[in-house]
LUMGU-67893 format. One line per 4 residues: number of its first residue (from 1); their letters; for each residue x, y, z of C-alpha. Coordinates in nm, 3 decimals. Example, Ala and Ser with C-alpha at 12.3 -4.5 7.8 and 13.67 -1.06 7.14 Angstrom:
<votors>
1) AS) 1.230,-0.450,0.780 | 1.367,-0.106,0.714
</votors>
This chain:
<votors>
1) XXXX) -4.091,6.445,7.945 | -4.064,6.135,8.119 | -4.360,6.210,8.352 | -4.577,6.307,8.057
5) XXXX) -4.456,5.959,7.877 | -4.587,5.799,8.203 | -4.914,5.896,8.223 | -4.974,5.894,7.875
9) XXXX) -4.879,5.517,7.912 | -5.075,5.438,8.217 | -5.401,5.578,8.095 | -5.380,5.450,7.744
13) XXXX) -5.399,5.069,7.866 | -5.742,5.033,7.703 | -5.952,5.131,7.438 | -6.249,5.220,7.707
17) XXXX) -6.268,5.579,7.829 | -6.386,5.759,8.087 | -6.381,6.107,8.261 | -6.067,6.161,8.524
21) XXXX) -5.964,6.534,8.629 | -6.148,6.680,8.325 | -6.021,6.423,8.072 | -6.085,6.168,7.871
25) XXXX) -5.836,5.893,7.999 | -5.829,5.441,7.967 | -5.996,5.223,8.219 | -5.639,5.179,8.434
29) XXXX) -5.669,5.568,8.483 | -5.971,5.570,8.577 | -5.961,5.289,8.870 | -5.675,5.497,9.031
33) XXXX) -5.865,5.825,8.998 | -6.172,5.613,9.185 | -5.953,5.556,9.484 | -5.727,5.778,9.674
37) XXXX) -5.425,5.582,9.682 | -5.208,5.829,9.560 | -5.383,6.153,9.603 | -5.475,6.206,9.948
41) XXXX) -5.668,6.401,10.213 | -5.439,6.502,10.479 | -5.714,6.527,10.709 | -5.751,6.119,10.655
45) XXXX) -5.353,6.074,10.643 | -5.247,5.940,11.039 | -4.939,5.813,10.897 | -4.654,5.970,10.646
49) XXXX) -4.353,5.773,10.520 | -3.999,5.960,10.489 | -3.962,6.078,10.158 | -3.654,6.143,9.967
53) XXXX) -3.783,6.491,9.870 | -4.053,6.693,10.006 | -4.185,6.954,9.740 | -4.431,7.199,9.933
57) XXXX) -4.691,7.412,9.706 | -4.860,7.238,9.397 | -4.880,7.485,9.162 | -4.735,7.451,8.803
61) XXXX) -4.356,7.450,8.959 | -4.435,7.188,9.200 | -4.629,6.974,8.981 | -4.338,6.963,8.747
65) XXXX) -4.099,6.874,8.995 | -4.258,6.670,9.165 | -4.354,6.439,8.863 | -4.035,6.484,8.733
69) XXXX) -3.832,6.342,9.026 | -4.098,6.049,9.079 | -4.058,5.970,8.738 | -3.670,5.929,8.791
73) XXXX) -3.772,5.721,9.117 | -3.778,5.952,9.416 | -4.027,5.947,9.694 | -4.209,6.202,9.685
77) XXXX) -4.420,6.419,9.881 | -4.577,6.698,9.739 | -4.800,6.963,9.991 | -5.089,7.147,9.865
81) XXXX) -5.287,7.359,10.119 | -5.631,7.384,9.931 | -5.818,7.090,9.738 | -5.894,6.977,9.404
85) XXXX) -6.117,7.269,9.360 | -6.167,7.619,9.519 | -6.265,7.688,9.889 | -6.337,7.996,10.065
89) XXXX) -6.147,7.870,10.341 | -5.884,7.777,10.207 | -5.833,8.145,9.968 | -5.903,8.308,10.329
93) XXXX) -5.531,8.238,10.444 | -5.474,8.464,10.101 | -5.680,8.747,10.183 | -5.530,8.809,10.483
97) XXXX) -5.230,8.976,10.306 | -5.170,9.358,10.317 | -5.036,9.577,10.026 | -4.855,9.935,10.036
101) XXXX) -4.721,10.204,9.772 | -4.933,10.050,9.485 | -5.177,9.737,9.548 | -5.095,9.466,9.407
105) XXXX) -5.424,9.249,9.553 | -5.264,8.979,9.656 | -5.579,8.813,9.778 | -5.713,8.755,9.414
109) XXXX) -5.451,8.755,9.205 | -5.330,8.362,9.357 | -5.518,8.088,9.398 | -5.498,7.819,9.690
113) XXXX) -5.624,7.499,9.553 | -5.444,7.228,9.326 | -5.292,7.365,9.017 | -5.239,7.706,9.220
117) XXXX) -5.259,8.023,9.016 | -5.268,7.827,8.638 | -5.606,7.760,8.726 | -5.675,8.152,8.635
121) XXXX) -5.373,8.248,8.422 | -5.420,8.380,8.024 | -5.166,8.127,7.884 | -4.942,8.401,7.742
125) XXXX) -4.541,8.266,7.706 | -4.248,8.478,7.614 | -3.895,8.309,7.646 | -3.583,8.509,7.810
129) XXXX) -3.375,8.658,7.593 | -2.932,8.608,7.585 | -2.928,8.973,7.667 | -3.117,8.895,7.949
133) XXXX) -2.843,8.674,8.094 | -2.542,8.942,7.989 | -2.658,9.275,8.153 | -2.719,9.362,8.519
137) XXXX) -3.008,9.547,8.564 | -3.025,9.904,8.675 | -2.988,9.984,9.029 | -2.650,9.835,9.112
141) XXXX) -2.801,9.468,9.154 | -2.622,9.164,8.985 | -2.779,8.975,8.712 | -2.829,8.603,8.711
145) XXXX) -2.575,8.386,8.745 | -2.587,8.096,8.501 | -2.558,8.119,8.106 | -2.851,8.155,7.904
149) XXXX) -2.814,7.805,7.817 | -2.848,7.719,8.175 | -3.259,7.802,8.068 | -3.250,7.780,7.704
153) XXXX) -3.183,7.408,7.675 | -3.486,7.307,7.892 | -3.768,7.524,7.661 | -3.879,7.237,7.427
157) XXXX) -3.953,7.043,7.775 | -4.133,7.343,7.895 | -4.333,7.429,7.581 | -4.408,7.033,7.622
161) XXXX) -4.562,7.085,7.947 | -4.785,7.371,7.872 | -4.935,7.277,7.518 | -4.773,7.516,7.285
165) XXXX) -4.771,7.488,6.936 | -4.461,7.322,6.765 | -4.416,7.609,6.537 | -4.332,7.800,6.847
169) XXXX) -4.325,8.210,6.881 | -4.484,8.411,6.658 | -4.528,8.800,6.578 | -4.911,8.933,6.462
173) XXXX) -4.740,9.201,6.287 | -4.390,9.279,6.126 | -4.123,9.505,6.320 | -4.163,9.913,6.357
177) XXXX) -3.879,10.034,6.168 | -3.583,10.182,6.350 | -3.481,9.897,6.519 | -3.582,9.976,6.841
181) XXXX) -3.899,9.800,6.880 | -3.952,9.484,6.715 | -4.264,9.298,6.655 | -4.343,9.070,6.986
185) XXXX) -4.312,8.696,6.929 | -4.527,8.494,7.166 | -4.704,8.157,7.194 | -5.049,8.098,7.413
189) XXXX) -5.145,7.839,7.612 | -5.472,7.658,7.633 | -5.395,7.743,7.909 | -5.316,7.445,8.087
193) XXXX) -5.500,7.400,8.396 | -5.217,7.169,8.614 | -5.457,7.025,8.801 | -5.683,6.919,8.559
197) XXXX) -5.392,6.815,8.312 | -5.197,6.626,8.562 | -5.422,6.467,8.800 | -5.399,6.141,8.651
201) XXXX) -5.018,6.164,8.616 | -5.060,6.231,9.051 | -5.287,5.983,9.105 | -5.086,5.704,8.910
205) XXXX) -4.750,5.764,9.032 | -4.648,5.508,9.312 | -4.338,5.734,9.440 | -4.565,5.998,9.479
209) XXXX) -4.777,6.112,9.745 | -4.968,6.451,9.673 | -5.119,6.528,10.030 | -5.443,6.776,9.993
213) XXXX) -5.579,7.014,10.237 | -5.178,7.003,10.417 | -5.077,7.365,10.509 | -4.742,7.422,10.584
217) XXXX) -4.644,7.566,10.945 | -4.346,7.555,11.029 | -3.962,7.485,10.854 | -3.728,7.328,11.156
221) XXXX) -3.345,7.448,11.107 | -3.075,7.182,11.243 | -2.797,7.425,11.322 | -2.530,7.158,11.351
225) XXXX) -2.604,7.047,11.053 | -2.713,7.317,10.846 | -3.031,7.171,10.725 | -3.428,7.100,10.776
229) XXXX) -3.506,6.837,10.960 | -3.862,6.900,10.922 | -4.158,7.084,10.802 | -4.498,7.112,11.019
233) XXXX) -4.771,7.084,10.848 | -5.154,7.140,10.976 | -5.515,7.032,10.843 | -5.774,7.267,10.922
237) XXXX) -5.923,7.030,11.165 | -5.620,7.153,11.423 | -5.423,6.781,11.291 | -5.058,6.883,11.263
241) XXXX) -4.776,6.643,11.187 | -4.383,6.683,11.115 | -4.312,6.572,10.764 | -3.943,6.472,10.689
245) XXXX) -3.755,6.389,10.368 | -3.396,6.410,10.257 | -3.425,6.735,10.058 | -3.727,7.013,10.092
249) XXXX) -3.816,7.222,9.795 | -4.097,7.499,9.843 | -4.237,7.564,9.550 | -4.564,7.814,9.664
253) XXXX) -4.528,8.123,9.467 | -4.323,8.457,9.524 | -4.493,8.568,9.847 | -4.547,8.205,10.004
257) XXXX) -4.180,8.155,9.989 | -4.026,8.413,10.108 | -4.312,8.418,10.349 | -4.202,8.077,10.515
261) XXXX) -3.820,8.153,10.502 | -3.877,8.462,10.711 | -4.167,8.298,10.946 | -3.888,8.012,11.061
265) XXXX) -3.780,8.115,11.405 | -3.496,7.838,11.408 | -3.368,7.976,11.089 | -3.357,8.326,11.206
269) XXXX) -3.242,8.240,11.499 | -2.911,8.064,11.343 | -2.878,8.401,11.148 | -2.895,8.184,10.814
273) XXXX) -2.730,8.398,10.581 | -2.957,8.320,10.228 | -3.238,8.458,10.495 | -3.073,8.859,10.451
277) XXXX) -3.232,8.834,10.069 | -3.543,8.729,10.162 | -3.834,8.884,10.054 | -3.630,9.166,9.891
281) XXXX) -3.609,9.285,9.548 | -3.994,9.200,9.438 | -4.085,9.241,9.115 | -4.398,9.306,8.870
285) XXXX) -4.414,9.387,8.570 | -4.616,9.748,8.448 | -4.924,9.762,8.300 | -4.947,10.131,8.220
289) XXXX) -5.178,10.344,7.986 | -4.930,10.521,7.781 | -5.182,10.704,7.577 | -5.417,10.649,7.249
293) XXXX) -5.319,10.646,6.936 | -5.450,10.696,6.551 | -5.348,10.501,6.318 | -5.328,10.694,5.911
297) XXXX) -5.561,10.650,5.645 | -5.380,10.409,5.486 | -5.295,10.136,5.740 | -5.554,9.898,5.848
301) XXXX) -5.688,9.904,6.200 | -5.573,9.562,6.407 | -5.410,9.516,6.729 | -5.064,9.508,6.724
305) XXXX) -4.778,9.416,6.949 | -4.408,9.551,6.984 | -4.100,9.484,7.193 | -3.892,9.717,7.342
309) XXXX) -3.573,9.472,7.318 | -3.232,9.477,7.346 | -3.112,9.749,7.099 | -3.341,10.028,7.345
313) XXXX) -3.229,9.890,7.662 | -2.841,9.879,7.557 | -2.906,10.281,7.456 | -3.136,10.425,7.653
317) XXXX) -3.083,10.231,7.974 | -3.430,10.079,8.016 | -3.589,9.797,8.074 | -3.755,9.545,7.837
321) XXXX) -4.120,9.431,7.748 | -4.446,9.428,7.568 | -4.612,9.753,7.421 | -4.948,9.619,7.283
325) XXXX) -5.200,9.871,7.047 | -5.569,9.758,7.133 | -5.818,9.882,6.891 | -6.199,10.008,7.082
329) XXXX) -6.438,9.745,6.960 | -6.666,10.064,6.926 | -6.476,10.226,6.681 | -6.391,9.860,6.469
333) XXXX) -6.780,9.897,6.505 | -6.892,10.254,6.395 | -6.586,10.406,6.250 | -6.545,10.681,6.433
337) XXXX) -6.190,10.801,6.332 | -6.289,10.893,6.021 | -6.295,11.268,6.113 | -6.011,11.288,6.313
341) XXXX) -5.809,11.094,6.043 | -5.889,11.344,5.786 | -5.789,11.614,6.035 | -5.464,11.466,6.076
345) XXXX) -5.414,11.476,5.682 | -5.407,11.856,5.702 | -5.157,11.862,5.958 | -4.858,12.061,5.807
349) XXXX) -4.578,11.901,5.614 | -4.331,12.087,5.720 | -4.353,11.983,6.086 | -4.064,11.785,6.251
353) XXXX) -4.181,11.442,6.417 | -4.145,11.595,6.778 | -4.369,11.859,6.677 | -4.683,11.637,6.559
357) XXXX) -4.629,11.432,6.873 | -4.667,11.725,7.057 | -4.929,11.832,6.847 | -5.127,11.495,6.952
361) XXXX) -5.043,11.524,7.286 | -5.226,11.911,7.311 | -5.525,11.758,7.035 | -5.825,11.667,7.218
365) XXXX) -5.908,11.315,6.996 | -6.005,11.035,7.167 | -5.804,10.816,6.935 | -5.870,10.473,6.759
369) XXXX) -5.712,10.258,7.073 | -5.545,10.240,7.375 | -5.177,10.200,7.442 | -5.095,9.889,7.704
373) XXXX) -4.774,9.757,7.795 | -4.607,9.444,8.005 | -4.298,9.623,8.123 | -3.966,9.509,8.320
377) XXXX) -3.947,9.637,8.677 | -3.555,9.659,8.765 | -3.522,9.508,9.133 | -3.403,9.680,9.464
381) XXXX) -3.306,9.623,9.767 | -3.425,9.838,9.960 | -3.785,9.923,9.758 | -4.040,9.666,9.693
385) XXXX) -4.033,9.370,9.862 | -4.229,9.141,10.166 | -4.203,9.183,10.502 | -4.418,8.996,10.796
389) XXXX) -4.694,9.115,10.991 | -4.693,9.082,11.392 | -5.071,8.979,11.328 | -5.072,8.593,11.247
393) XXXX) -5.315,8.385,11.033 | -5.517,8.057,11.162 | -5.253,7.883,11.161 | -5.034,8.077,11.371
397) XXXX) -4.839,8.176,11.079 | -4.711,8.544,11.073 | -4.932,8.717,10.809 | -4.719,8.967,10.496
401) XXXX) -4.712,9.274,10.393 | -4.665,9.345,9.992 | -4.478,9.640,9.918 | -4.508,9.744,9.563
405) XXXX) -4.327,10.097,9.438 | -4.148,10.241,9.126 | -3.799,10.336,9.162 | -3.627,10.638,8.995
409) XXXX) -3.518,10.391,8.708 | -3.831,10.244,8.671 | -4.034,10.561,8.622 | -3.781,10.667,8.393
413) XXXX) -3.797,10.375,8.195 | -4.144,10.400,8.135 | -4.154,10.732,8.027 | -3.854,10.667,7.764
417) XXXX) -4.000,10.375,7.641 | -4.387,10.609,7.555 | -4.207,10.902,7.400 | -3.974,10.730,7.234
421) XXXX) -4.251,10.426,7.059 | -4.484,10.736,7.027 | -4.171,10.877,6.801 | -4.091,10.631,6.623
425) XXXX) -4.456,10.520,6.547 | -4.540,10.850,6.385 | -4.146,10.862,6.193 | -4.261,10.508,6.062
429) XXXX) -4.604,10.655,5.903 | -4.833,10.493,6.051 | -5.026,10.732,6.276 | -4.993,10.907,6.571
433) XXXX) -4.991,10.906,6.927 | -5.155,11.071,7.221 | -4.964,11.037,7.506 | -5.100,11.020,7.889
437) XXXX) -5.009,11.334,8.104 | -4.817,11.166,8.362 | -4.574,11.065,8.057 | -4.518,11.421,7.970
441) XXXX) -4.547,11.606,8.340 | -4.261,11.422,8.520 | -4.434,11.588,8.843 | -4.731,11.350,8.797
445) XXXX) -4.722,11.011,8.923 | -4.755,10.716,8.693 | -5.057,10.489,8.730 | -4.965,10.161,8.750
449) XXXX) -5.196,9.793,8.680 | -4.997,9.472,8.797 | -4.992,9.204,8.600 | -5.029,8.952,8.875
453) XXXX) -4.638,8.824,8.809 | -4.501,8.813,9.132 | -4.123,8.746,9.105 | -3.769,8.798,9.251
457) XXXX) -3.829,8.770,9.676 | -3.551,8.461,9.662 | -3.351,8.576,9.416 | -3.077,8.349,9.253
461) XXXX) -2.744,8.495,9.279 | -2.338,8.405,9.292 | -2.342,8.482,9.705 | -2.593,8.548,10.013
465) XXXX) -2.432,8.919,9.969 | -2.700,8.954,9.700 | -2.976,8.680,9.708 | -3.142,8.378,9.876
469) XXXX) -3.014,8.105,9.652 | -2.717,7.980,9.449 | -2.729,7.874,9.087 | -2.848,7.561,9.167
473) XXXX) -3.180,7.710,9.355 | -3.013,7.582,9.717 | -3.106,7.866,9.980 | -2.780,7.993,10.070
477) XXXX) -2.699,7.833,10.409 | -2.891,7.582,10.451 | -2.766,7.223,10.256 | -3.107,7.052,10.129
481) XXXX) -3.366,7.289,10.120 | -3.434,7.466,9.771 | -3.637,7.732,9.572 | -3.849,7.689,9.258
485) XXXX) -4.053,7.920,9.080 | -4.059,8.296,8.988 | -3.910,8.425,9.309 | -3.574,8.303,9.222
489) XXXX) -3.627,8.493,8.884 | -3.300,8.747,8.907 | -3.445,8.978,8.682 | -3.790,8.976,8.543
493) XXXX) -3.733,9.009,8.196 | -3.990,9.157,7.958 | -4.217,8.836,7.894 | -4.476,8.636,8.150
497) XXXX) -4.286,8.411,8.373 | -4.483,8.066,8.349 | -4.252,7.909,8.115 | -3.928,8.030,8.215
501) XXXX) -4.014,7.913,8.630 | -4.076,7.598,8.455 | -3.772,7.615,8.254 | -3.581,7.686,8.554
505) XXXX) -3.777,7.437,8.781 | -3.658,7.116,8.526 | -3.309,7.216,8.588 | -3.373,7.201,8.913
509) XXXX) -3.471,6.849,8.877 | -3.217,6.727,8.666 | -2.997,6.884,8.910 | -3.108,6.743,9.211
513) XXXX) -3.131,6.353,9.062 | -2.762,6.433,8.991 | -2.650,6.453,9.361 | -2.839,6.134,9.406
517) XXX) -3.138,6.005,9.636 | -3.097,5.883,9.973 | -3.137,5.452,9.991
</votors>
């Protein structure tokens, strides 16, 4: 990365160290991170340049981009509401979001300070798949519109940025046979904290200003012209200011962006077409308890993972993801199975697979583990998605609504995807499974954990007929303001989205330096 061959350069000067943002970095590094020449309190700021781009949320997608395009020369602002650390005041503005249908608490699950929500996140990455990029998704949506490649070519930059290992993915456990679920390949993160990691990069950059404590207000349409001319921004002193630049990218998270698209009355009121999309077609991805299980006598007791891939989805019609086997540190402990493995011993041969399963399913055992997944949520139009509020915040921006539901395909894929891994688990001899009610009794609803992936409420597709921004992340409509991050996401996929936003938000940059900087 050119930003990360920057830094590296500019605090590696001398042999001298010192503390900056959490790290150890050279004496050059550390006389920038003593001023705030660079990094700035917008409550100090009376005077802003015009930029050449102005990236708004400074979370792990608009860290990247913004470095990125400073590194390649552009001026660059980059808006974060909170400060280097956490603030009650600032989280507030969070909190003041409503969920229906399922809760999906969006006042904990994001952060508002520098770094945004990687200052929380597990570190877990999962790349797309091809077959992501071929199918549509059920529900009569489209699928994404750029090749596989499109992502694919920008994951060694991505897996740069967020400290994998070189080796890459890997599986803790070999495939279930049957072809249907394969063992899950996955990398973790330290995780990187992009606040902490990057500060120095911030601070050092001279085409960069990041502006703290700078809450956007306010996007200004220029009908005639189809584009922003402006974005207010406020301190929470009551200072507001008009910010301009060339080209505007916001870049605060699923429910922040379409949040600000739908608060701009000039954009409304020109009927902006990319503006029909927004907000619409949310997704999560489902954490559900699909049961217990027992493992036999003869297989050892460790957590496992599986994927429910391509080969399922193509036959059964469901979506993709993680089914993960936890083992109950009490029973690694005590060994508590022991009686209700040799119980399962005399179960009797001559019963078919479905038989034992149901067998499990009607046996009262508390089993060795629990059964969690990470599965795809198909998007919709017309179910889960953001909406405003009449109610406004402190800044006299119109507060949201979260609306978080499973569709018919969605509950069906959930219950295919248990029965069919509880099958195919027991066929492959290596225990059984004790499925949840709600799997079995199609009359029962299906709890549901989110996973805190918020996605898909600017989707990316080929026209405003079905989403909020072209291949190229440009809200449909409007000529220089763009999208990064998960919302664009067209489908969810069946991995966490960290590294494919930032996939996604380096081809934005690329992209952008193509069409060339004003002056």
């Amino acid at each position: 990365m050119e930003y990360c061959a920057f830094a590296a350069q500019v605090c590696s000067t001398l042999s001298r160290r010192w503390l900056c943002g959490g790290q150890w970095v050279g004496v050059a590094c550390h006389l920038l991170c003593d001023g705030t020449r660079m990094i700035r309190d917008f409550q100090q700021v009376k005077n802003l340049s015009r930029y050449d781009v102005c990236v708004i949320g400074a979370g792990p997608a608009g860290i990247t981009l913004a470095l990125g395009l400073a590194a390649k020369g552009w001026r660059t602002a980059l808006l974060e509401a909170g400060d280097r650390e956490y603030s009650e005041r600032s989280q507030a503005i969070y909190q003041s979001a409503q969920s229906s249908g399922t809760d999906i608490y969006p006042g904990s699950t994001r952060l508002r300070y520098l770094g945004g929500t990687s200052n929380h996140w597990a570190g877990r990455c999962r790349p797309f798949e091809r077959d992501d990029f071929m199918r549509p998704p059920k529900g009569g949506l489209p699928g994404w519109p750029i090749a596989f490649e499109e992502m694919q070519r920008y994951l060694p930059e991505a897996m740069q940025i967020l400290d994998l290992p070189a080796e890459g993915f890997k599986a803790v456990n070999p495939d279930l046979p049957g072809g249907l679920f394969l063992a899950d390949h996955w990398a973790l993160s330290a995780p990187t904290r992009f606040g902490v990691k990057y500060a120095a990069a911030l601070q050092a950059s001279n085409k960069l200003d990041l502006l703290l404590n700078c809450n956007c207000v306010e996007l200004f349409y220029q009908s005639n012209g189809q584009e922003l001319n402006g974005v207010k921004v406020a301190d929470y002193n009551g200072q507001t200011a008009v910010i301009q630049a060339e080209r505007y990218v916001l870049a605060m998270g699923a429910l922040e962006n379409a949040r600000y698209l739908l608060h701009s009355d000039s954009m409304r009121a020109a009927k902006v077409p990319g503006l029909e999309w927004a907000g619409r077609a949310f997704m999560e991805h489902f954490n559900v308890g699909l049961g217990t299980f027992v493992y036999a006598e003869s297989v050892p007791e460790a957590d496992r993972q599986y994927f429910a891939g391509d080969v399922l989805a193509k036959q059964m019609g469901v979506g993709k993801g993680n089914v993960s086997l936890g083992i109950l540190q009490e029973l690694k402990s005590y060994g508590r199975t022991a009686a209700v493995k040799s119980f399962l011993k005399k179960i009797a041969c001559d019963m078919n697979i479905a038989d034992k399963v149901q067998f499990i399913a009607n046996f009262n055992c508390p089993g060795a583990g629990q059964i969690g997944t990470l599965l795809e949520q198909f998007p919709s139009r017309a179910g889960s998605r953001v909406t405003l509020l009449d109610e406004r915040d402190s800044f006299g921006v119109r507060k949201i609504k979260v609306h978080w539901e499973l569709s018919q395909e969605d509950q069906y894929s959930i219950r295919t995807i248990a029965k069919e891994f509880a099958m195919q688990f027991a066929r492959a001899g290596l225990g059984f499974v004790r499925l949840s009610d709600f799997i079995l009794d199609e009359k029962k609803s299906i709890p549901v954990i989110p996973h805190a992936h918020h996605m898909g409420t600017t989707r990316m597709a080929a026209s405003p007929d079905w989403g909020v921004v072209d291949k190229n992340c440009r809200v449909f409509g409007v000529n220089n303001l763009y999208v990064t991050g998960s919302s664009v996401f067209a489908t969810g996929g069946g991995g966490n989205p960290t590294m494919p936003l930032l996939q996604l938000t380096l081809r934005l940059a690329d992209h952008l330096h193509s069409l060339g900087r004003a002056g």
